[in-house]
py3Dmol code that shows the C-alpha trace and the ligand (Angstrom):
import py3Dmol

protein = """\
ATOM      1  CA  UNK A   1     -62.073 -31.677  57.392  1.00  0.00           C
ATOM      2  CA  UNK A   2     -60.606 -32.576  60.666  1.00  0.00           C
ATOM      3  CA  UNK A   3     -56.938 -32.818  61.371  1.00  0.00           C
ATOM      4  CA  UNK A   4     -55.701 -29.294  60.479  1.00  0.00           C
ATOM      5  CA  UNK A   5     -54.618 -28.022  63.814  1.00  0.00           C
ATOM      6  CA  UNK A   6     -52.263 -31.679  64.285  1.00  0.00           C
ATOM      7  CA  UNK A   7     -50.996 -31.319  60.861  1.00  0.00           C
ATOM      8  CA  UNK A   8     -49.821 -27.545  61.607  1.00  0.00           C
ATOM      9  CA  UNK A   9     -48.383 -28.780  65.264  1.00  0.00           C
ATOM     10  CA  UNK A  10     -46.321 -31.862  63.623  1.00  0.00           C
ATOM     11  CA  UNK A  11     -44.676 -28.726  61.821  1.00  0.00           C
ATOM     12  CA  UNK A  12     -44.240 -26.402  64.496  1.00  0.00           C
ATOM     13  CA  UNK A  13     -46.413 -24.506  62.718  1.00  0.00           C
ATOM     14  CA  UNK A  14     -49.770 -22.202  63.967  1.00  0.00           C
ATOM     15  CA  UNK A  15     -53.499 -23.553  63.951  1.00  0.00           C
ATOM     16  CA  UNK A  16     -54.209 -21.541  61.009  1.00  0.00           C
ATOM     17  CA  UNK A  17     -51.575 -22.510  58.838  1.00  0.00           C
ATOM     18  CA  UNK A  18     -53.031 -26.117  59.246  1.00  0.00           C
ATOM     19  CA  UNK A  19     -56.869 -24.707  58.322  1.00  0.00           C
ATOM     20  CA  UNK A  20     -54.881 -22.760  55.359  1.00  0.00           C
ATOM     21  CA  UNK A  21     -53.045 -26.021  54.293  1.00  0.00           C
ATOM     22  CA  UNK A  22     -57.062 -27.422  54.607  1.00  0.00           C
ATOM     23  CA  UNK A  23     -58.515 -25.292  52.003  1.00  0.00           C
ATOM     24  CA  UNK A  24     -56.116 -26.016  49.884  1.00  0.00           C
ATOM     25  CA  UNK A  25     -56.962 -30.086  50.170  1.00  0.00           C
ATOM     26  CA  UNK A  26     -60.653 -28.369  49.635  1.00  0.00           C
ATOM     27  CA  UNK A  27     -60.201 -27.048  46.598  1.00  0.00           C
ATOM     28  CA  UNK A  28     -58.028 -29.744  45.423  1.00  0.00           C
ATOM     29  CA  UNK A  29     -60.441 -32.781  46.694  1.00  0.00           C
ATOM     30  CA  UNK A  30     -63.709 -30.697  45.250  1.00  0.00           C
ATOM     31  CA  UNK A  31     -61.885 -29.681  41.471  1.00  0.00           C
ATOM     32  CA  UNK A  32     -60.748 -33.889  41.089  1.00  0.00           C
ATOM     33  CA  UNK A  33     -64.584 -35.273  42.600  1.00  0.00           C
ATOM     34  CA  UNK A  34     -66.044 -32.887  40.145  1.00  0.00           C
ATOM     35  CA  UNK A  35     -63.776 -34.545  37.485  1.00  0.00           C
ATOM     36  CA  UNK A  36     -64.718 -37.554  39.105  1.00  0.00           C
ATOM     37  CA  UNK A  37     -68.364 -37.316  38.217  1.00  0.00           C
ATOM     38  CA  UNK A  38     -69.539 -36.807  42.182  1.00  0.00           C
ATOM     39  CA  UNK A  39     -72.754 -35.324  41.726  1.00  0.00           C
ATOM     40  CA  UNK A  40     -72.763 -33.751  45.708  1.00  0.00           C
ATOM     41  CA  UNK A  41     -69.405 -32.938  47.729  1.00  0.00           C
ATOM     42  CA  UNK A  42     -70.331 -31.574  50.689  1.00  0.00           C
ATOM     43  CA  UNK A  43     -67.740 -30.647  53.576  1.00  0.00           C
ATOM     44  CA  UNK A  44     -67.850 -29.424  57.533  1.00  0.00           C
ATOM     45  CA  UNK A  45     -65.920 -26.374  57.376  1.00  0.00           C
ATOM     46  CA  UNK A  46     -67.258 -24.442  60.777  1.00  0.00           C
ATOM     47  CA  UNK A  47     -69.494 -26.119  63.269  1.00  0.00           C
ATOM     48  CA  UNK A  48     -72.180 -23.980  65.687  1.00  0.00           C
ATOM     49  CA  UNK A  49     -69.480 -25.471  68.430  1.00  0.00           C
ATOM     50  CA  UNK A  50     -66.635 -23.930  66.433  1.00  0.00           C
ATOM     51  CA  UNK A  51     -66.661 -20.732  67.780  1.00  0.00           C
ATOM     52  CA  UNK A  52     -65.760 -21.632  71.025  1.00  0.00           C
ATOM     53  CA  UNK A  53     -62.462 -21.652  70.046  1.00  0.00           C
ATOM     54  CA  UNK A  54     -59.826 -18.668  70.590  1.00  0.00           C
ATOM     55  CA  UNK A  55     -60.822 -15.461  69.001  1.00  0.00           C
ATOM     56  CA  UNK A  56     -57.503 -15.611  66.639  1.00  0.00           C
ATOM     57  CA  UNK A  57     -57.968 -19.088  65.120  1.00  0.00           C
ATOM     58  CA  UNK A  58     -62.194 -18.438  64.455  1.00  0.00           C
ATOM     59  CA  UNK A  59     -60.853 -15.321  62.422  1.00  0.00           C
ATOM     60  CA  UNK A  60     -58.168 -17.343  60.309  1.00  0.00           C
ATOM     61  CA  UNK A  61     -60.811 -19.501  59.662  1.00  0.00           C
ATOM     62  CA  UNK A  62     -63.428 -16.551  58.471  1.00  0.00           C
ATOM     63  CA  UNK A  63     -60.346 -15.000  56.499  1.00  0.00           C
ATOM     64  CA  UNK A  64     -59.504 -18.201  54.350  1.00  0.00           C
ATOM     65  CA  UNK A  65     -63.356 -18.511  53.851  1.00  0.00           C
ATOM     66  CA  UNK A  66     -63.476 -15.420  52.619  1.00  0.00           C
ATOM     67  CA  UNK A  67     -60.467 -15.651  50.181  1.00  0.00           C
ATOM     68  CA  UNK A  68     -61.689 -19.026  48.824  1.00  0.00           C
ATOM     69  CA  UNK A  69     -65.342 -17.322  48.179  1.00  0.00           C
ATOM     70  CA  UNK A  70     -63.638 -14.672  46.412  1.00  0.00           C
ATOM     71  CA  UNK A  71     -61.565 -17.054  44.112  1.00  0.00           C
ATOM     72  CA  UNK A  72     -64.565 -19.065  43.887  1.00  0.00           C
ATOM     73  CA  UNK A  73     -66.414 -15.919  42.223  1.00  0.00           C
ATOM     74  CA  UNK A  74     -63.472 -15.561  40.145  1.00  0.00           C
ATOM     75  CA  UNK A  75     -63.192 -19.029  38.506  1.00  0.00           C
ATOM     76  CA  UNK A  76     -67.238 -19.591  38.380  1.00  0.00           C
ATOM     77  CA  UNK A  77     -67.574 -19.864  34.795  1.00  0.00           C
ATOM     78  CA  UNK A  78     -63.908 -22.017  34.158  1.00  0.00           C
ATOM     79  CA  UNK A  79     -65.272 -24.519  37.127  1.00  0.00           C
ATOM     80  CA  UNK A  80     -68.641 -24.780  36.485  1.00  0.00           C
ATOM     81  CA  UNK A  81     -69.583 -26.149  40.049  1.00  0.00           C
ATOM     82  CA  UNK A  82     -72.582 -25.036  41.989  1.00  0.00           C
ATOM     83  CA  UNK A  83     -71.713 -23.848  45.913  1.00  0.00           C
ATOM     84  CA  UNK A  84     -74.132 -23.777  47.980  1.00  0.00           C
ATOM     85  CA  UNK A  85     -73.880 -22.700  51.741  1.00  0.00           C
ATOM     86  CA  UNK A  86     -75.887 -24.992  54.476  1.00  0.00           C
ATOM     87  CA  UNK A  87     -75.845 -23.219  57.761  1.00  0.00           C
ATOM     88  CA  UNK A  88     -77.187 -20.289  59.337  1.00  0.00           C
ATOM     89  CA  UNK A  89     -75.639 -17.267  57.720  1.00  0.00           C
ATOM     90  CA  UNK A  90     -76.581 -14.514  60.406  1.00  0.00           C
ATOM     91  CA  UNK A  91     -73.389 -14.371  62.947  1.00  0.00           C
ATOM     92  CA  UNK A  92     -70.764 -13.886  59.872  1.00  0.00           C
ATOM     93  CA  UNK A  93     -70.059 -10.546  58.718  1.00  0.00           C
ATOM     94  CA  UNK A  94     -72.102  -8.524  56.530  1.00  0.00           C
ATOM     95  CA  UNK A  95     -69.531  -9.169  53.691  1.00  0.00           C
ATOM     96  CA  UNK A  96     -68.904 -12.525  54.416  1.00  0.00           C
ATOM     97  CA  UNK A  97     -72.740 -13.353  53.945  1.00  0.00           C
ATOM     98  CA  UNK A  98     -72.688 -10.941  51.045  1.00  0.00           C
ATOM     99  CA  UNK A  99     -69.878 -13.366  49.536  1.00  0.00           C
ATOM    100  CA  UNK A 100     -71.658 -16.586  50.153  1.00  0.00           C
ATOM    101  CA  UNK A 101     -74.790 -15.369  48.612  1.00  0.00           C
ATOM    102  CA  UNK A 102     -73.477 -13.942  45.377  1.00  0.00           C
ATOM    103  CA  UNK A 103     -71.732 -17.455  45.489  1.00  0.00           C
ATOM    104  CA  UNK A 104     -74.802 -19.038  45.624  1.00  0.00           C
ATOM    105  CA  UNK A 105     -76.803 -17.304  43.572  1.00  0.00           C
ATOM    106  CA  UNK A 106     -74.033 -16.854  40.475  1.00  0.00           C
ATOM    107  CA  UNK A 107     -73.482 -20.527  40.411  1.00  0.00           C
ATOM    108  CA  UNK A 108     -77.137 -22.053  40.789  1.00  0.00           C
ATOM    109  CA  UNK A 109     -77.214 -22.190  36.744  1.00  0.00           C
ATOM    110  CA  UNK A 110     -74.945 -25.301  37.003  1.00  0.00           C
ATOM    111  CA  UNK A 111     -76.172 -28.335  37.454  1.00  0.00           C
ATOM    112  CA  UNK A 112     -73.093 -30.646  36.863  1.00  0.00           C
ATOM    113  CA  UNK A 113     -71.620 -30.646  40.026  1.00  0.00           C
ATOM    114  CA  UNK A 114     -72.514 -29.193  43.533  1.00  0.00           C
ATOM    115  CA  UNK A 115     -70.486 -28.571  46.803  1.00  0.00           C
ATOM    116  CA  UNK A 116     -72.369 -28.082  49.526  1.00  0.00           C
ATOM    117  CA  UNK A 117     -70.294 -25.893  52.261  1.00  0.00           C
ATOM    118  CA  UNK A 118     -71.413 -26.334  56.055  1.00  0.00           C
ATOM    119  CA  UNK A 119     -70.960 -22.940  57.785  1.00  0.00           C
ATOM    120  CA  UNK A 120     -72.186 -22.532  61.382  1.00  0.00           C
ATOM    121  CA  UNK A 121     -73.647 -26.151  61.012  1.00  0.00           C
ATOM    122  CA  UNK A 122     -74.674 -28.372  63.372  1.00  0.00           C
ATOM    123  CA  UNK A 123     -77.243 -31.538  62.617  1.00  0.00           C
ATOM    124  CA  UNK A 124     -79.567 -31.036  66.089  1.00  0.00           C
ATOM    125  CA  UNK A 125     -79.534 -27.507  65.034  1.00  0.00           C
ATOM    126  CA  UNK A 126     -81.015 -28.689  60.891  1.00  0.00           C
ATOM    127  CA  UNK A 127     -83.273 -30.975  62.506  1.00  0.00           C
ATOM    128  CA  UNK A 128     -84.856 -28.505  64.598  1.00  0.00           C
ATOM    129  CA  UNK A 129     -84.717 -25.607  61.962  1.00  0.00           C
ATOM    130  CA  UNK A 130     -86.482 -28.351  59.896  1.00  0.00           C
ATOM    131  CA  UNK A 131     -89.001 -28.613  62.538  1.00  0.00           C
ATOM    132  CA  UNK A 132     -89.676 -24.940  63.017  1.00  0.00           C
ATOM    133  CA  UNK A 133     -90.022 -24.618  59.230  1.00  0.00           C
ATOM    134  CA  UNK A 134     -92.673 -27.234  59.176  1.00  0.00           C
ATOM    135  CA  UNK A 135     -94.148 -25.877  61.936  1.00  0.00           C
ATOM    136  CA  UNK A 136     -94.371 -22.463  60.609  1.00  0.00           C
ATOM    137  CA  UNK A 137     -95.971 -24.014  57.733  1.00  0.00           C
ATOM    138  CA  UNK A 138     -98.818 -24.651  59.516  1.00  0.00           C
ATOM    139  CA  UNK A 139     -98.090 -28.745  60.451  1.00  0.00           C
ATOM    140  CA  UNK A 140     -98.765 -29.647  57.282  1.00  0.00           C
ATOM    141  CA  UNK A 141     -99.105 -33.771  56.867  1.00  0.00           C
ATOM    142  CA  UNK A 142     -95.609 -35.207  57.315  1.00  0.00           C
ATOM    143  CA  UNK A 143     -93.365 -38.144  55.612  1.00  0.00           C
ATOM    144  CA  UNK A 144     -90.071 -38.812  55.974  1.00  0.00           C
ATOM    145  CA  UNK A 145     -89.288 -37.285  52.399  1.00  0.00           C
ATOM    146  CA  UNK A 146     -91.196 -34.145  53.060  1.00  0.00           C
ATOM    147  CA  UNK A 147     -89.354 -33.928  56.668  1.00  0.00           C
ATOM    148  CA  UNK A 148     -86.000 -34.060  54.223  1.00  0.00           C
ATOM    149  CA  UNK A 149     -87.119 -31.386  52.203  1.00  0.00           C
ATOM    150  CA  UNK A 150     -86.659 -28.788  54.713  1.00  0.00           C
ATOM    151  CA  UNK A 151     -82.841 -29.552  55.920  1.00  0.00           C
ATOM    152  CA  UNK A 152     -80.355 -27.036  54.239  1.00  0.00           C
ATOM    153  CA  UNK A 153     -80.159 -29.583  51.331  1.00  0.00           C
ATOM    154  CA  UNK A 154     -83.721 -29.227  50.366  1.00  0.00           C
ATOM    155  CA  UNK A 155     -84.309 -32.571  48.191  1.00  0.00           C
ATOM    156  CA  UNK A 156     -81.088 -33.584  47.172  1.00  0.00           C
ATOM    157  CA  UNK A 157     -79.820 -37.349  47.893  1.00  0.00           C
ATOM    158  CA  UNK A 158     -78.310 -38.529  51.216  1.00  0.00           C
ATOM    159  CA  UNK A 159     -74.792 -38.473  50.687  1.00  0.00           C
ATOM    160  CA  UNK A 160     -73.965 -42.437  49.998  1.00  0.00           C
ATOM    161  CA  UNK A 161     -70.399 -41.910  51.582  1.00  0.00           C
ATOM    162  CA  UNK A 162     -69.129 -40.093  54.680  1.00  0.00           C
ATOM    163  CA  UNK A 163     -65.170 -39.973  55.038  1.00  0.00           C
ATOM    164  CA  UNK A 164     -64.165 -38.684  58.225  1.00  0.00           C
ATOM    165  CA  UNK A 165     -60.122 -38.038  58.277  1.00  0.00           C
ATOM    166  CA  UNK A 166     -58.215 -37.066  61.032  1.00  0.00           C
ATOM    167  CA  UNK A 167     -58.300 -40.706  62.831  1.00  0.00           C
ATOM    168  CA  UNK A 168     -61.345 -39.669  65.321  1.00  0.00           C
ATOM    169  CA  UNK A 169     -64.501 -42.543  64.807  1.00  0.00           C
ATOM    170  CA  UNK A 170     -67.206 -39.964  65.465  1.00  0.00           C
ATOM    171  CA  UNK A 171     -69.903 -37.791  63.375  1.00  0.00           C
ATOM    172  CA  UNK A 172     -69.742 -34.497  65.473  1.00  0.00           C
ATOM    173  CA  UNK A 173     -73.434 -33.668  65.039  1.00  0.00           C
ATOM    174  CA  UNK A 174     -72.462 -33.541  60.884  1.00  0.00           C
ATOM    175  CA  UNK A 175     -75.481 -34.850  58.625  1.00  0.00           C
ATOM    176  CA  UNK A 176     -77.429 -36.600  61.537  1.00  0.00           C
ATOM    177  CA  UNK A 177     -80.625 -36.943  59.736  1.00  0.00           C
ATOM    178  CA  UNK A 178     -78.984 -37.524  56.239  1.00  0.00           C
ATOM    179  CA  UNK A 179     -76.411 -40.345  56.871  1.00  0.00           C
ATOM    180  CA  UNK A 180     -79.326 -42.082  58.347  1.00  0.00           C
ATOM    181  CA  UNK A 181     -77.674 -44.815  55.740  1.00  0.00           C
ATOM    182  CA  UNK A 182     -74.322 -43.336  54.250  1.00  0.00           C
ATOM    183  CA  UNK A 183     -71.566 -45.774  54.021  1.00  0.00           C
ATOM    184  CA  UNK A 184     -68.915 -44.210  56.699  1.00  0.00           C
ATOM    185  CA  UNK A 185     -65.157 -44.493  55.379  1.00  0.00           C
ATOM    186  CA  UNK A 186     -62.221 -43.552  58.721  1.00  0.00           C
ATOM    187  CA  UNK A 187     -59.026 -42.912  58.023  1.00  0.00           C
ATOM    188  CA  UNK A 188     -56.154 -41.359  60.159  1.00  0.00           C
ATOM    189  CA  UNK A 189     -54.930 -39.600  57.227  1.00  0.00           C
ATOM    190  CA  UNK A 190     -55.021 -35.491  58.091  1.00  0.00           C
ATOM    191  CA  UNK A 191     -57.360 -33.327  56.286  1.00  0.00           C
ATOM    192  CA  UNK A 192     -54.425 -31.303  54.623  1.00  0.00           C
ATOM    193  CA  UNK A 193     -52.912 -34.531  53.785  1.00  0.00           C
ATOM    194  CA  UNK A 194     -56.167 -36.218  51.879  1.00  0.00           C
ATOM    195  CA  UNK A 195     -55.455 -35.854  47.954  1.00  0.00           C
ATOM    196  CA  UNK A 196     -56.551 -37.572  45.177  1.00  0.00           C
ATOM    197  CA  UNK A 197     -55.145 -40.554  46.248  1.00  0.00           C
ATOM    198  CA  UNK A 198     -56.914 -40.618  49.556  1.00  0.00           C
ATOM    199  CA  UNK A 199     -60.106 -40.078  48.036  1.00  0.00           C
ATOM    200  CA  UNK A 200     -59.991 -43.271  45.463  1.00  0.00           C
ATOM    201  CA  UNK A 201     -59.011 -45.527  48.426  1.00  0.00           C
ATOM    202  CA  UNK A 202     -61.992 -44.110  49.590  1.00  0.00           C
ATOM    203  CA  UNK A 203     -64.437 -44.401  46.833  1.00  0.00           C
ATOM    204  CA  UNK A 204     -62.726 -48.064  46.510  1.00  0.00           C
ATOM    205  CA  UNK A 205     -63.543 -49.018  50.142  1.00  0.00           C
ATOM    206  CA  UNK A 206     -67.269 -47.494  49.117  1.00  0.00           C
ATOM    207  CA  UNK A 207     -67.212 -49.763  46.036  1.00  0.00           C
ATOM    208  CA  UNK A 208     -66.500 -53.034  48.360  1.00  0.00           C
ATOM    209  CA  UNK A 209     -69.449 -52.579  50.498  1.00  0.00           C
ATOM    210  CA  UNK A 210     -72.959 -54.317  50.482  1.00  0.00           C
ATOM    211  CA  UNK A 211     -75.699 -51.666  51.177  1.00  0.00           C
ATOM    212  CA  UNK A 212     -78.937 -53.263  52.290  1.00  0.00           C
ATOM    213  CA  UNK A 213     -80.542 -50.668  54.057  1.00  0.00           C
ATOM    214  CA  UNK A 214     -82.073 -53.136  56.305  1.00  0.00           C
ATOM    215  CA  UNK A 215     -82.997 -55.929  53.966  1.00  0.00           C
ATOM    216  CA  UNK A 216     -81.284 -59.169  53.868  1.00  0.00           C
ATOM    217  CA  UNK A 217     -77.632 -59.671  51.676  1.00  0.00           C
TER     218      UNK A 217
END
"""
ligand_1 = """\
24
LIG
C -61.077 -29.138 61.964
O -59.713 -29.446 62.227
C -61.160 -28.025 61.001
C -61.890 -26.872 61.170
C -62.714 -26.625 62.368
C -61.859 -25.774 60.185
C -61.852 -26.175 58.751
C -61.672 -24.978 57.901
C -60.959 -24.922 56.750
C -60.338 -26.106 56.131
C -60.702 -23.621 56.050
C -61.845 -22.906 55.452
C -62.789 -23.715 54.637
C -63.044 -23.570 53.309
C -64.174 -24.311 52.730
C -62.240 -22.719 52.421
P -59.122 -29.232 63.695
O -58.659 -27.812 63.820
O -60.136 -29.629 64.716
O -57.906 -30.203 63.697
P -57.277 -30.955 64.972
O -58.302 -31.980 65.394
O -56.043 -31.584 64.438
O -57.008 -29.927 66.028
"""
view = py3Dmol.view(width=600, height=400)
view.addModel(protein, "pdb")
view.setStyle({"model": 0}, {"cartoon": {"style": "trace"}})
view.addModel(ligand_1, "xyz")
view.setStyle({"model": 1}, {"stick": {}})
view.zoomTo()
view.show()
């Protein structure tokens, strides 16, 4: 969800009211793809390099989290979407991981919809979780599927589009093992700017391309 902090300058506005202005496109872009059908929606919302940043903008950011997990809790049972948290939980607050548990746990009966949130992410970081989980298993014969299994996402699909706003062509260590062959979708567009509109030039684009992962056209 990149572009917050630009959208907020272009305003003369502070960082955080660009991250603010961001979970609102959130909750916007995850209520239409539900209504859309998308199975999986799953966002970067805090990277393990995000808090490097100043002390004040890393606590707007925990704040709105924690006001969109509370609304979430609130509006489980008229949304009907399943959150789920991929990212390691143990910096944030005790209530904060509270929050994003109950979350989790209060909305795993749905299965019509899922949005995965990445909190404290990073892809190296899944990768070698992954490899300390199999480890820990014992080393138990390994397959590319069963490697899979033990990323935050546990067996779902790799995510068949990745749309990166904010006009930067990079994937800043987001889904490394899983977009192994995601259709990628750029756009200069600013995070708090990407509505409903944004998203079916998107899924358009997505529709246009030939996937041959690796096989001839
Ligand atoms: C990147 O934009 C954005 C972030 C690091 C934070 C994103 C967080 C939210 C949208 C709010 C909380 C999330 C949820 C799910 C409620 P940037 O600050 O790097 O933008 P810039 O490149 O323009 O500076």
């Amino acid at each position: 969800m990149d572009g917050n902090g630009r959208w907020a300058k272009k305003r003369g506005l502070p960082r955080t009211a660009g991250h603010s202005a961001g979970a609102d496109a959130f909750r916007k872009i995850a209520r239409y793809s539900h209504k859309l059908g998308v199975q999986y929606l799953t966002v970067y919302a805090f990277s393990t390099e995000n808090w490097k940043r100043p002390a004040d903008e890393v606590a707007g950011i925990m704040a709105l989290l924690e006001k969109y997990l509370l609304q979430a809790l609130r509006d489980l049972e008229k949304e009907k979407i399943r959150i789920c948290i991929f990212g390691d939980l143990a910096p944030f607050t005790p209530r904060l991981q509270t929050l994003c548990r109950e979350c989790m746990e209060r909305s795993s009966i749905y299965t019509g919809g899922q949005v995965n949130i990445c909190l404290n992410y990073g892809g190296r970081d899944e990768i070698v979780r992954a490899a300390q989980k199999w480890a820990a298993e014992g080393c138990p014969a390994l397959s590319e599927e069963r490697f899979g299994s033990y990323m935050w996402g546990g067996s779902i699909p790799d995510p068949d589009l990745l749309i990166r706003p904010g006009g930067e062509m990079r994937i800043s260590n987001f889904l490394l093992w899983e977009c192994a062959y995601s259709e990628f979708y750029f756009t200069d567009v600013l995070w708090p700017d990407f509505d409903e509109a944004e998203l079916d030039k998107a899924i358009e684009a997505f529709r246009h391309r030939q996937r041959r992962y690796g096989d001839v056209g």
